[in-house]
C-alpha positions as CSV (number, residue, x, y, z in Angstrom):
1,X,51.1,12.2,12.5
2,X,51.5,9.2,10.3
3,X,49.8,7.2,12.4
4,X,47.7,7.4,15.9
5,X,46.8,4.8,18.3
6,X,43.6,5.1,20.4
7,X,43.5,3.5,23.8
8,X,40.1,0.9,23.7
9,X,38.5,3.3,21.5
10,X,38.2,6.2,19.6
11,X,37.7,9.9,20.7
12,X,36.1,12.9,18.8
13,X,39.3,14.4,18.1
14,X,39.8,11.2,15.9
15,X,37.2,11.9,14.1
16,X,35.6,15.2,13.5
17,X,37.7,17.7,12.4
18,X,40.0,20.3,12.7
19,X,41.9,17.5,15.0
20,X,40.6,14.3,12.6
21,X,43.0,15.5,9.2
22,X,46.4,15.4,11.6
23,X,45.9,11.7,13.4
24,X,47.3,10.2,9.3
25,X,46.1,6.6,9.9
26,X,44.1,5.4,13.2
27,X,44.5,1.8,14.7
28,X,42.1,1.2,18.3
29,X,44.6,-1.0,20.6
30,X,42.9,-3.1,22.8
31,X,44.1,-2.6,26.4
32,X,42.4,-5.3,28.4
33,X,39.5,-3.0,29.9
34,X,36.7,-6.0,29.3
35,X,33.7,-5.1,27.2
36,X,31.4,-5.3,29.5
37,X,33.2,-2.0,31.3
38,X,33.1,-0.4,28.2
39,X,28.9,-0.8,27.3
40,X,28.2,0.1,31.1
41,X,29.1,3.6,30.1
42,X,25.8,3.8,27.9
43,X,27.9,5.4,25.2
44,X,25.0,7.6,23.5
45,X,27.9,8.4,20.3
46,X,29.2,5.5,18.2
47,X,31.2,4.6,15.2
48,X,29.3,2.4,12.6
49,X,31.4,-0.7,11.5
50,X,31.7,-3.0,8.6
51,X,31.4,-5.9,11.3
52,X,28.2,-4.0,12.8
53,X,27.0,-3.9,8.9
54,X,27.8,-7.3,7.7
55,X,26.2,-8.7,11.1
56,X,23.4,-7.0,9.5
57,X,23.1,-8.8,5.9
58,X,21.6,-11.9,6.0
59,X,21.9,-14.7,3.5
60,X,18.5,-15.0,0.9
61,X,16.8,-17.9,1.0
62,X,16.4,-20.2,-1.5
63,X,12.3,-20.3,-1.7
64,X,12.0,-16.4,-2.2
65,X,10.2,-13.9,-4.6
66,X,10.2,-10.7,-5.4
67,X,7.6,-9.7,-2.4
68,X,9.9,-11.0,0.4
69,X,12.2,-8.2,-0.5
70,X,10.1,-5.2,0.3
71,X,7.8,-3.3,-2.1
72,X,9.6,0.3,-2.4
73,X,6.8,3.3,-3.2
74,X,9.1,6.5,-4.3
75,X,7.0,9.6,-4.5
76,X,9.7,11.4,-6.3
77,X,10.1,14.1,-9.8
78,X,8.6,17.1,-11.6
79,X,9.6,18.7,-14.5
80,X,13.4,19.9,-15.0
81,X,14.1,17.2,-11.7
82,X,12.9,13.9,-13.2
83,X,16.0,12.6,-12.2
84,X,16.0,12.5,-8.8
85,X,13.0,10.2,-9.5
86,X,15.3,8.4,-11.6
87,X,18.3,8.2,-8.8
88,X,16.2,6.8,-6.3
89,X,14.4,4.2,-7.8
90,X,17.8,3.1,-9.3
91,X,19.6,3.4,-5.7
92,X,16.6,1.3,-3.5
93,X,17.3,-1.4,-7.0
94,X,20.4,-1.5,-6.3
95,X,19.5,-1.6,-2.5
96,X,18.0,-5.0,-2.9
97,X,14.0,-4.1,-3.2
98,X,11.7,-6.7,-4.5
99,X,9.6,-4.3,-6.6
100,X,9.8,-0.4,-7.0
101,X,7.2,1.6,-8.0
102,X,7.4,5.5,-9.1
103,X,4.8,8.0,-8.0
104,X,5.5,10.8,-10.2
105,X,3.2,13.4,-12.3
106,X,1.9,12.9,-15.4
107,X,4.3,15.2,-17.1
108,X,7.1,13.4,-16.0
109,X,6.2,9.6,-15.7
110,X,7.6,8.9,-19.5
111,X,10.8,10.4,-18.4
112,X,11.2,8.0,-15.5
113,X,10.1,4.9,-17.5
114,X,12.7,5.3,-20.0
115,X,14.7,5.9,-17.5
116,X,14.3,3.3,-15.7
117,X,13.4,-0.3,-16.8
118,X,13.4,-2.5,-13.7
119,X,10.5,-0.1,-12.2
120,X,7.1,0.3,-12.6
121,X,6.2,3.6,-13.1
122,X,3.0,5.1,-11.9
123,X,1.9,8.7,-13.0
124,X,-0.6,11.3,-11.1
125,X,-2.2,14.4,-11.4
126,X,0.2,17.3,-12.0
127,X,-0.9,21.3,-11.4
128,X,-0.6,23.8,-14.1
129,X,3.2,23.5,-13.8
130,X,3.7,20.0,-13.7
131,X,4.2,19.3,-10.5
132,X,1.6,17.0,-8.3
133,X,-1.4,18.0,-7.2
134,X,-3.5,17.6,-4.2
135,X,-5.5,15.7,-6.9
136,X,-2.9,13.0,-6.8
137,X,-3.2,11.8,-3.2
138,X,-6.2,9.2,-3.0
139,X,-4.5,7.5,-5.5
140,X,-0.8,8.0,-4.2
141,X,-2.3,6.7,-0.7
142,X,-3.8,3.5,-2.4
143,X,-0.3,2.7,-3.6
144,X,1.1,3.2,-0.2
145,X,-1.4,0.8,1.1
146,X,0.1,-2.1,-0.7
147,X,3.9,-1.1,-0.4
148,X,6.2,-1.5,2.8
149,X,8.0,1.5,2.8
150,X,7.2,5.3,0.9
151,X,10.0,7.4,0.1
152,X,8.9,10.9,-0.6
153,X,10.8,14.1,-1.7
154,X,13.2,13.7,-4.7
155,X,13.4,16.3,-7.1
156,X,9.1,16.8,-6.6
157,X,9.1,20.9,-6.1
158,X,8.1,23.6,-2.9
159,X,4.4,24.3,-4.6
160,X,2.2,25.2,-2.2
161,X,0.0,22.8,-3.3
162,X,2.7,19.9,-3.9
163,X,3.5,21.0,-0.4
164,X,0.8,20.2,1.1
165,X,0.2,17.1,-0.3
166,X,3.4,15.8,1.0
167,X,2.1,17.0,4.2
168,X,-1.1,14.8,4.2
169,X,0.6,12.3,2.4
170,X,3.6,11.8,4.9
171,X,0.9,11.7,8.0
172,X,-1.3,9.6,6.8
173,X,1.2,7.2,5.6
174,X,0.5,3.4,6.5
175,X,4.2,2.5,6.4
176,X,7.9,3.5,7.7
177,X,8.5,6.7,5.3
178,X,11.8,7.9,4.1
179,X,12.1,12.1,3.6
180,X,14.1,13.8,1.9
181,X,14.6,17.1,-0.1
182,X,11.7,19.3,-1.0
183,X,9.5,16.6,1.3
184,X,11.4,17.9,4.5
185,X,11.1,21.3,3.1
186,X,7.5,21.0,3.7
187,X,7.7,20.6,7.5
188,X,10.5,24.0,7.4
189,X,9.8,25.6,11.0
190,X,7.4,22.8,12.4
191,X,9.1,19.2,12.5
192,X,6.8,19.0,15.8
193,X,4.2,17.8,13.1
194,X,6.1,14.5,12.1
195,X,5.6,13.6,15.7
196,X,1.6,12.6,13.8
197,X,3.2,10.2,11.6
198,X,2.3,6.5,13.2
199,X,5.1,4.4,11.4
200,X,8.5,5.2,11.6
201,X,9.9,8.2,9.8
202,X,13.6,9.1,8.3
203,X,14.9,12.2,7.9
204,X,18.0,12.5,5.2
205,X,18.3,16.4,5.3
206,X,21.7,18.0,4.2
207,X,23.0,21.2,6.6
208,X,20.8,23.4,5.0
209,X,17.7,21.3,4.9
210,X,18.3,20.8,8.9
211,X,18.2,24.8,9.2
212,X,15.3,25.2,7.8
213,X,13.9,22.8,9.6
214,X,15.3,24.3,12.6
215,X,14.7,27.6,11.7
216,X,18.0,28.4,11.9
217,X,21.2,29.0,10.0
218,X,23.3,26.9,8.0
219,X,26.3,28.1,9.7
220,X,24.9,27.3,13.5
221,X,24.5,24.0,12.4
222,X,27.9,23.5,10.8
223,X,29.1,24.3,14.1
224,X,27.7,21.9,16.0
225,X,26.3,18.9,14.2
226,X,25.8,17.1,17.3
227,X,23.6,18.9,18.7
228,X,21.7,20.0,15.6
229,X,20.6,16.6,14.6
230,X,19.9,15.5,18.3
231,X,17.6,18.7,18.5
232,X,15.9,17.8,15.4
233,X,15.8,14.3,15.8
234,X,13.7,15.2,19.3
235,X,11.5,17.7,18.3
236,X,10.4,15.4,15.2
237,X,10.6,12.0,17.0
238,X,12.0,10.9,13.7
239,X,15.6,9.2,13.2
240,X,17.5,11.4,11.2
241,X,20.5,10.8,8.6
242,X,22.4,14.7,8.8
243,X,24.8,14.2,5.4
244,X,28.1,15.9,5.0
245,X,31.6,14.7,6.1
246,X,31.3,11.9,9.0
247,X,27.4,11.6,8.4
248,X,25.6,11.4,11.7
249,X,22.8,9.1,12.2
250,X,20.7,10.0,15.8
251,X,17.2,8.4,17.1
252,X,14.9,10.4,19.1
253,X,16.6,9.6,22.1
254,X,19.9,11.4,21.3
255,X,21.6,8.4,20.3
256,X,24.3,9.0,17.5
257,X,26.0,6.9,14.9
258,X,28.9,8.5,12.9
259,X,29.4,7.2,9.7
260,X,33.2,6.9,8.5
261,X,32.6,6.4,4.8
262,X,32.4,8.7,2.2
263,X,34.6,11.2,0.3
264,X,34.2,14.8,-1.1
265,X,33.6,13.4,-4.6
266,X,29.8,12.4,-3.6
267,X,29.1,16.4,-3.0
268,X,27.4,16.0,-6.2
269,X,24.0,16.5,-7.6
270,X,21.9,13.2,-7.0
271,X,24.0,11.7,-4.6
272,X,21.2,12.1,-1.9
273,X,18.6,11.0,-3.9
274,X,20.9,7.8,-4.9
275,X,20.9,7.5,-0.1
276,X,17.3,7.6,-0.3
277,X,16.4,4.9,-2.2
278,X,19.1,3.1,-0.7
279,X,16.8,4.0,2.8
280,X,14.2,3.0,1.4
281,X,15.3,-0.4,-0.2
282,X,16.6,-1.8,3.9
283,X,14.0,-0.6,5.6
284,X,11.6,-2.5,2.6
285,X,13.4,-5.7,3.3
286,X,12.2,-5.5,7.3
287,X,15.3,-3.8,8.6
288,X,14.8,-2.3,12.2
289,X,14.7,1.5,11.2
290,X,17.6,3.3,13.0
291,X,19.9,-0.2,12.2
292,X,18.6,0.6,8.3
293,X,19.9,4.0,8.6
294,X,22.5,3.3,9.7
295,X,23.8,0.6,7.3
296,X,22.8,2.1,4.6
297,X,24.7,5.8,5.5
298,X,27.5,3.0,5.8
299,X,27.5,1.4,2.2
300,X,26.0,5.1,0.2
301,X,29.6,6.2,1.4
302,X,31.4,2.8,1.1
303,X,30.0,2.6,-2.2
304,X,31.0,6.3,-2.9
305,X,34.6,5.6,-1.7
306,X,35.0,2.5,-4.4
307,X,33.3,4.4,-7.1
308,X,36.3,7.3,-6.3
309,X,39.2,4.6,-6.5
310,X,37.5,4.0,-10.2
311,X,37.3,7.3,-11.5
312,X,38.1,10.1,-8.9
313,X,36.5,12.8,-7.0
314,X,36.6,14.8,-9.6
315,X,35.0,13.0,-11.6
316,X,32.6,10.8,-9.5
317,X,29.0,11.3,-10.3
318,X,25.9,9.7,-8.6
319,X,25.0,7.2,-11.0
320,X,29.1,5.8,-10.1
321,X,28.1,5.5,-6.6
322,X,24.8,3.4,-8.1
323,X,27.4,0.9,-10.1
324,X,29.2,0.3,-7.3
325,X,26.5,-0.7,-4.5
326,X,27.2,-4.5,-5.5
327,X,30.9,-4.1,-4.8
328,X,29.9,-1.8,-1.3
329,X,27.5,-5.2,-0.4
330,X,30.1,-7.9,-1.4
331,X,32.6,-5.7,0.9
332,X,30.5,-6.4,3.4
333,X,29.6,-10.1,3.0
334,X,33.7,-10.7,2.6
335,X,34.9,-8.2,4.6
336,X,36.8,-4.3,3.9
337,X,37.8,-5.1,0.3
338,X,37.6,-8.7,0.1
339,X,39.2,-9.7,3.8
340,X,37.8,-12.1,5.9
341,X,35.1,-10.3,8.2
């Protein structure tokens, strides 16, 4: 079809595929069933909206600073991956955060720096291989005491011992914490143990990260998303951000939001890392968590979709989707590409 018209709202077939790539362009038509009929059904799936998102973004006050926009800890790097520190503290930057500080190891931390300016970088006790050590977490702790969010994971190895720092680190963090990567690879087979973690926790695992998770397979989760994030999202009372095409975000209640931006040009390397920080940047600024999720799956894609009208999918790389977070925000605070909202 060129175009489809769904009756007060949309159905799955609209937007998962096979059915989704046949409908050509969607419109809802309003049919007169009131509102108030429609949230008695206690929908428990949704479809994110720029007018949810831009409801979302408040104005900034005039007599601000730096600390009313959230201090951002990233826990991120090790050698070879130093950008994935990078990418994040760039991506929860662009996000908005106040001040960003790097938790990275020693072998890395002059890497970062140069790589990025705006941050302050911060560097730790690295094992024979570069990589942190256990050695790191008093002080990596301290720094969480004094910050409003942690983000952990980026590009920082599966050590044993790195491992198991992210482990103590992630429990016995003070604040909301963002995971992602090799941090959610150090709860594979047990996600029961983020259940320990007193602040909120976010999940951003990819299909694969989910399986191991899981202890399952890739390919069982490809076939139903749905339920693979609502299982994991109950067994680690975590909300969690499943990435891929429509992006589900689901609390531990089995509540799902589908995000419907993106594009196949942001299956690239860093692009998650870029989400992260993002994460990390909202929930900083005092964003309810699973609203902060959800906005920000919403503008990484939106972002990722105006960054592929500049150069292409081919060609799209994370640091493009970086760039063009201002334009993903003014969207937002104008409306879909500059209309009214």
């Amino acid at each position: 079809a060129d175009f489809t018209v769904a009756l007060a709202a949309p159905k799955l077939c609209h937007i998962f595929p096979p059915a989704s790539e046949f409908i050509g362009e969607l419109s809802v038509a309003d049919i007169g069933i009131p509102t108030a009929v429609i949230d008695a059904v206690e929908s428990t799936l949704e479809l994110i909206t720029p007018e949810e998102c831009a409801r979302l973004l408040k104005p900034r006050a005039a007599d601000t600073h730096k600390g009313t926009y959230g201090r951002v800890l990233i826990i991120a790097g090790a050698p070879g991956m130093a950008g994935a520190g990078a990418l994040a503290a760039r991506g929860s930057l662009r996000g908005g955060s106040g001040l960003v500080t790097v938790g990275t190891p020693d072998s890395v931390s002059g890497i970062i720096a140069s790589l990025v300016v705006e941050a302050m970088v911060r560097p730790h006790a690295s094992d024979g291989d570069g990589r942190l050590a256990l050695a790191a977490k008093v002080g990596l702790l301290a720094l969480a005491e004094s910050a409003d969010v942690i983000a952990v994971g980026p590009g920082i190895g599966t050590s044993e011992e790195t491992q198991q720092l992210v482990r103590e680190i992630v429990v016995e963090s003070p604040v909301p914490v963002v995971l992602d990567a090799d941090g959610l690879n150090a709860f594979a087979g047990n996600p029961e143990a983020l259940r320990e973690i007193g602040p909120p926790c976010i999940l951003t695992p990819h299909p694969g990260e989910l399986a191991r998770l899981l202890s399952m397979s890739t390919a069982e989760v490809q076939a139903d998303r749905l339920a693979a994030v609502r299982l994991l999202a109950a067994r680690s009372g975590s909300i969690v951000v499943l990435k891929g095409y429509r992006s589900l975000v689901c609390e531990p209640g089995g509540g799902v939001a589908i995000n419907p931006t993106g594009n196949p040009g942001m299956a690239t390397g860093g692009s998650g890392d870029v989400l992260t920080g993002l994460l990390a940047a909202l929930i900083g600024q005092g964003l309810e968590p699973f609203c902060g999720a959800r906005l920000g799956a919403f503008l990484h894609g939106e972002a990722g979709d105006i960054a592929a009208e500049r150069v292409g999918e081919i060609s799209l790389i994370a640091s493009d989707i970086i760039e063009a977070l201002p334009d993903a925000f003014s969207s937002l605070e104008l409306g879909p590409r500059g209309g009214a909202a």
